[in-house]
BAFI-3210 file (N, C-alpha, C; in Angstrom, 3 decimals, decimal comma, padded with zeros to 6 digits):
// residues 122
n [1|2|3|4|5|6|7|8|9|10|11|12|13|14|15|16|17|18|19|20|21|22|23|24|25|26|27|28|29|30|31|32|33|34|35|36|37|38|39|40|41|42|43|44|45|46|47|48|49|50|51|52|53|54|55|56|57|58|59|60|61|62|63|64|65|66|67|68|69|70|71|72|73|74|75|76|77|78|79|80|81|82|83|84|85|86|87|88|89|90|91|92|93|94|95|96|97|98|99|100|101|102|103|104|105|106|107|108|109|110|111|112|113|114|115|116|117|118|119|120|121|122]
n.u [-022,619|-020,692|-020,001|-017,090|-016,501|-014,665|-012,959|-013,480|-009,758|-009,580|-011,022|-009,835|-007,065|-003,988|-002,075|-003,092|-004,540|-006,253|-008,552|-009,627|-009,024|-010,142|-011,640|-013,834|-012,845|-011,147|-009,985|-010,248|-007,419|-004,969|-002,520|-000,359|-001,564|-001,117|001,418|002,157|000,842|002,984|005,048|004,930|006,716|008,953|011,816|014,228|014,255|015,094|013,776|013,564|012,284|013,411|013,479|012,849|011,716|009,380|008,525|007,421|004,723|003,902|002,829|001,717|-000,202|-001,656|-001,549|-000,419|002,579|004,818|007,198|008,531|006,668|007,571|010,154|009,968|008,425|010,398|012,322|010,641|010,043|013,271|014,857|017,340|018,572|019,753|018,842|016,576|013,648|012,976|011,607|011,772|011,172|008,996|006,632|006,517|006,491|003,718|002,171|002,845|001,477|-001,101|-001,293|-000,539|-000,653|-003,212|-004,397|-006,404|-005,718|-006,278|-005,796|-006,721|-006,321|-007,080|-009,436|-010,957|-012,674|-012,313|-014,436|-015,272|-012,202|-011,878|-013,140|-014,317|-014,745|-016,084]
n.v [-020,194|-017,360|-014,292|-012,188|-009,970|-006,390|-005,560|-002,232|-000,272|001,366|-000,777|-002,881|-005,128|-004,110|-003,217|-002,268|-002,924|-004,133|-007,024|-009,070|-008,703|-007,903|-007,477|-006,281|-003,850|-002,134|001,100|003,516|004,841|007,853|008,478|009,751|009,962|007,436|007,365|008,638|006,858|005,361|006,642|006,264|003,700|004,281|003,755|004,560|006,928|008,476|008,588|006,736|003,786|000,719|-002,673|-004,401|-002,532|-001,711|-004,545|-004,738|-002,698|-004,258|-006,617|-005,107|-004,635|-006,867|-009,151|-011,928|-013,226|-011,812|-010,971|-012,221|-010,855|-008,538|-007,995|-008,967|-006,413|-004,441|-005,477|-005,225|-002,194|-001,328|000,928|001,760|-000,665|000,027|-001,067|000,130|001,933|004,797|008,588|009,040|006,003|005,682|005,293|002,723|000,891|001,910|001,098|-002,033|-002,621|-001,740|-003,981|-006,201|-006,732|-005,611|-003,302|-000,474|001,985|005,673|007,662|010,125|013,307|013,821|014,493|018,104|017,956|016,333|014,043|013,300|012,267|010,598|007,044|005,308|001,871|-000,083]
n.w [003,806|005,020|005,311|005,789|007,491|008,167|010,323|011,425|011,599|014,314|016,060|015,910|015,483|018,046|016,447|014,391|012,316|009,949|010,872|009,284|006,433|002,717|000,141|000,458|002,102|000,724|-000,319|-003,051|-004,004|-004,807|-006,773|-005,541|-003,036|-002,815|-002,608|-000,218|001,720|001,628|002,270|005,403|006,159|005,535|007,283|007,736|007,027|004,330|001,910|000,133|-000,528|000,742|-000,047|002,123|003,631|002,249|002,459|005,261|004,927|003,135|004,479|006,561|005,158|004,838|003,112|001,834|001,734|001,730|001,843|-000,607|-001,817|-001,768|-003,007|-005,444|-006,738|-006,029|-007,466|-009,944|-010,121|-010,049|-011,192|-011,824|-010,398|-007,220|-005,337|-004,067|-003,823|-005,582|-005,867|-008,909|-009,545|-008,631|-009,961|-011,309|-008,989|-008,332|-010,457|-009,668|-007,436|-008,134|-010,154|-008,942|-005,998|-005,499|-004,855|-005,265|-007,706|-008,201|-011,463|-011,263|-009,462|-005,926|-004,795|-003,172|-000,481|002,669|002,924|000,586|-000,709|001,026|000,527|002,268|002,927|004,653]
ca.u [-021,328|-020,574|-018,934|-016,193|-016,562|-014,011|-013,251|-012,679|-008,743|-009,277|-011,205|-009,137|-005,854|-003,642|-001,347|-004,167|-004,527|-007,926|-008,491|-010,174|-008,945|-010,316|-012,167|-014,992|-012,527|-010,009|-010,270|-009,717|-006,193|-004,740|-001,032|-000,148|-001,522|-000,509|003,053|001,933|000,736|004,686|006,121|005,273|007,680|010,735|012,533|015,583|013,651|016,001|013,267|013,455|011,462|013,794|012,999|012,689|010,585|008,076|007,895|006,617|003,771|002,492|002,521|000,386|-001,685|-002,737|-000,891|000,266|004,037|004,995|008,899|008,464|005,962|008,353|011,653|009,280|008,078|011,757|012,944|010,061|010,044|014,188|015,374|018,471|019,262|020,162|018,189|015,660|012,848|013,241|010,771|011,690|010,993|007,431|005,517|006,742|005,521|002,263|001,878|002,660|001,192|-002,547|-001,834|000,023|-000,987|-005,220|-004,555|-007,007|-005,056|-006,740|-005,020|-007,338|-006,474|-007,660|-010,826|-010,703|-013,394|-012,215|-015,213|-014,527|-011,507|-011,681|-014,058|-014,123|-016,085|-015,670]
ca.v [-019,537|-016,578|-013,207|-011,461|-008,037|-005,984|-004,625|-001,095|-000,270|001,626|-001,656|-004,088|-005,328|-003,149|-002,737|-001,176|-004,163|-005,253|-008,624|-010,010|-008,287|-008,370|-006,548|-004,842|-002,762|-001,440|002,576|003,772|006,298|008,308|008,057|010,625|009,296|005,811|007,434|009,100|006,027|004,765|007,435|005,840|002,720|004,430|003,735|005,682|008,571|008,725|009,129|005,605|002,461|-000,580|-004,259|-004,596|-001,337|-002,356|-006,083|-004,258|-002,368|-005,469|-007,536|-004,392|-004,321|-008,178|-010,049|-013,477|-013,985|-010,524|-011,255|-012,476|-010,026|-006,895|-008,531|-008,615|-005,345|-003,778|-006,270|-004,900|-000,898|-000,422|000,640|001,406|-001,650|000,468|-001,725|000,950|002,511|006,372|008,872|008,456|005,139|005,625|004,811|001,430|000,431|001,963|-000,103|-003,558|-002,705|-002,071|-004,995|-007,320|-006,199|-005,030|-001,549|000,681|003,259|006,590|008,639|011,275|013,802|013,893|015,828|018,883|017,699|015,279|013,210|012,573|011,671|008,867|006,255|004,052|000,768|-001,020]
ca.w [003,705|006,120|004,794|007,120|007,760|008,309|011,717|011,424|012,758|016,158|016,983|015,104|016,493|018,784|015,060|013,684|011,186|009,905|011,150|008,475|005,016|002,002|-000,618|001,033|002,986|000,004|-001,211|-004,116|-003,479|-006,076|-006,854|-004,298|-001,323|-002,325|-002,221|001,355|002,887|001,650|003,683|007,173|006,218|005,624|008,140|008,118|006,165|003,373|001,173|-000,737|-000,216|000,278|000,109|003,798|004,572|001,520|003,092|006,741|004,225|002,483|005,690|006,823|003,958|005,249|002,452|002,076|000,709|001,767|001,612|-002,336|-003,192|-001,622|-003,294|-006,846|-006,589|-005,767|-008,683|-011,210|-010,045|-009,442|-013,046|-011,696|-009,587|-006,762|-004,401|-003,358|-004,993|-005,327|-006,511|-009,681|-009,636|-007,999|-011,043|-011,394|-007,937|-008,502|-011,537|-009,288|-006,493|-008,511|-010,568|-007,993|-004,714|-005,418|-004,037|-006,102|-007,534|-009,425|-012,373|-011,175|-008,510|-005,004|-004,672|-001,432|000,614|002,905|003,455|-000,442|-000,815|001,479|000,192|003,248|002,242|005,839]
c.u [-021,449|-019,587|-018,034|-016,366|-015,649|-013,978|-012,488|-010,949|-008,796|-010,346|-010,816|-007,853|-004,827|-002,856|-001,828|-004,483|-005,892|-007,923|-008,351|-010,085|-009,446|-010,864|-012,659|-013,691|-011,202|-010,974|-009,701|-008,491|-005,832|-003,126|-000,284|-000,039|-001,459|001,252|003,074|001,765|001,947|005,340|006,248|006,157|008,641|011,036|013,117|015,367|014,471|015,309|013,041|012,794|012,530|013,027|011,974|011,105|009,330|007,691|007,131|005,015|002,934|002,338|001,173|-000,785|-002,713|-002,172|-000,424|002,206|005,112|006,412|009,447|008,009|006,860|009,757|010,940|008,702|009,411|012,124|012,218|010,380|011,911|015,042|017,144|019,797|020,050|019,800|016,852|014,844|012,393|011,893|010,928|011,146|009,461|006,921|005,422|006,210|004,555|002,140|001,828|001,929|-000,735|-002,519|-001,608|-001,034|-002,467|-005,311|-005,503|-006,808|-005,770|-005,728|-005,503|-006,523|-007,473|-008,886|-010,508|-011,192|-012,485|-013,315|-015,426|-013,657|-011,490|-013,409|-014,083|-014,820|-015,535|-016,990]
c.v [-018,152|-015,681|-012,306|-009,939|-007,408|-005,046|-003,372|-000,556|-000,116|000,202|-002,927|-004,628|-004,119|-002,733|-001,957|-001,550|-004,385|-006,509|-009,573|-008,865|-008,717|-007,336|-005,434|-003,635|-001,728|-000,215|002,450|005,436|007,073|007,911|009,179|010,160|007,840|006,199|007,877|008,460|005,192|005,106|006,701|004,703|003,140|004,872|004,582|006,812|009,171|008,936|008,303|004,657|001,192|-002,017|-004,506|-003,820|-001,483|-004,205|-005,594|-003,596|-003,203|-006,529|-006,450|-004,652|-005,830|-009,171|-011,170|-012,970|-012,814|-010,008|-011,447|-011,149|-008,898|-007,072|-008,328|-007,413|-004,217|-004,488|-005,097|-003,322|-000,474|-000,397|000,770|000,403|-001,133|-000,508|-001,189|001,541|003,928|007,272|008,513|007,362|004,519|004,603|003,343|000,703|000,458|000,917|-001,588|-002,960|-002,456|-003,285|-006,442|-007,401|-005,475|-004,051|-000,994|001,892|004,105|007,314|009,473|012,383|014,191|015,047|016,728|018,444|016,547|013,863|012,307|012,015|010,361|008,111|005,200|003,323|-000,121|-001,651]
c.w [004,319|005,110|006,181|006,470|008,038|009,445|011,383|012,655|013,966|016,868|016,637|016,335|016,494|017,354|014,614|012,620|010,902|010,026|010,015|006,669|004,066|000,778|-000,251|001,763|002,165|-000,564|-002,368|-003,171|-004,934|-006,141|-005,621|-003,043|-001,577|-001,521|-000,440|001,991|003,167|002,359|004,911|006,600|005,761|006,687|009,011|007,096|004,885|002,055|000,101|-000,169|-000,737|000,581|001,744|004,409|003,569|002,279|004,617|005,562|003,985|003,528|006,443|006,536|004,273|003,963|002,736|001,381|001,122|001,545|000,052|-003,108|-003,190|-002,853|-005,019|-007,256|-006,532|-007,235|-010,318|-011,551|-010,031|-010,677|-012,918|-010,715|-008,831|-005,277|-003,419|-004,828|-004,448|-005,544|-007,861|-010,158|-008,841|-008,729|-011,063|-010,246|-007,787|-009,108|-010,688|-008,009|-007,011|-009,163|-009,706|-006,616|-004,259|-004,902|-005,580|-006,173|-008,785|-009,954|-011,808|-010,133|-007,540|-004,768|-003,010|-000,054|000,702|002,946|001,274|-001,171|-000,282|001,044|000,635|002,764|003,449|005,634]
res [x|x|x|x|x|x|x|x|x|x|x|x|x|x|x|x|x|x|x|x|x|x|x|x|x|x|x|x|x|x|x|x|x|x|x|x|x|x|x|x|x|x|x|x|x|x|x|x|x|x|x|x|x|x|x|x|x|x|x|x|x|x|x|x|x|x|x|x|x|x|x|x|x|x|x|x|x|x|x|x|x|x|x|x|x|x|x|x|x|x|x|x|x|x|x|x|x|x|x|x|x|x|x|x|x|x|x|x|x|x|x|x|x|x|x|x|x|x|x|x|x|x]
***
């Protein structure tokens, strides 16, 4: 049995996708920069995460179902059935997206050094 490795992005595909996703290649983020890596998929910058612009994310992220899981994730996080998920309504996405979605998210805050914050595991 053969383990896949994870091609680091700049030599992955032109997306910037890891080929071959999987464990070995997930960080631990904090709740912060999970919300920061949210930013690049809004769209139309309005400052919410709808259905749509979370389904481009978890198709990123290398997911299967990515249309279900965004639509369950908007469903679980949008308390006020607005159809978007606000700041307010962060938390709730964190929450599915470490227990749904295997992102490793810390309570902690981000340490200064950069070379610690990121905890590449390619």
């Amino acid at each position: 049995m053969s383990t896949a490795k994870c091609i680091p992005p700049a030599a992955a595909a032109p997306s910037g996708r890891c080929l071959f996703p999987g464990k070995e290649h997930r960080t631990t983020l904090t709740a912060a920069e999970f919300k920061e890596w949210l930013k690049q998929f809004d769209a139309d910058g309005d400052g919410r995460i709808s259905r749509r612009e979370l389904r481009e994310a978890i198709r990123r992220r290398g997911a299967w179902f990515a249309s279900v899981k965004a639509w369950r994730a908007v469903r679980r996080a949008d308390r006020d059935r607005d159809g978007f998920v606000d700041d307010g309504e962060m938390e709730g996405l964190v929450e599915f997206a470490e227990k749904e979605l295997g992102f490793l998210i810390s309570k902690e805050p981000a340490a200064t050094s950069s070379s610690a914050r990121h905890n590449w595991k390619w």
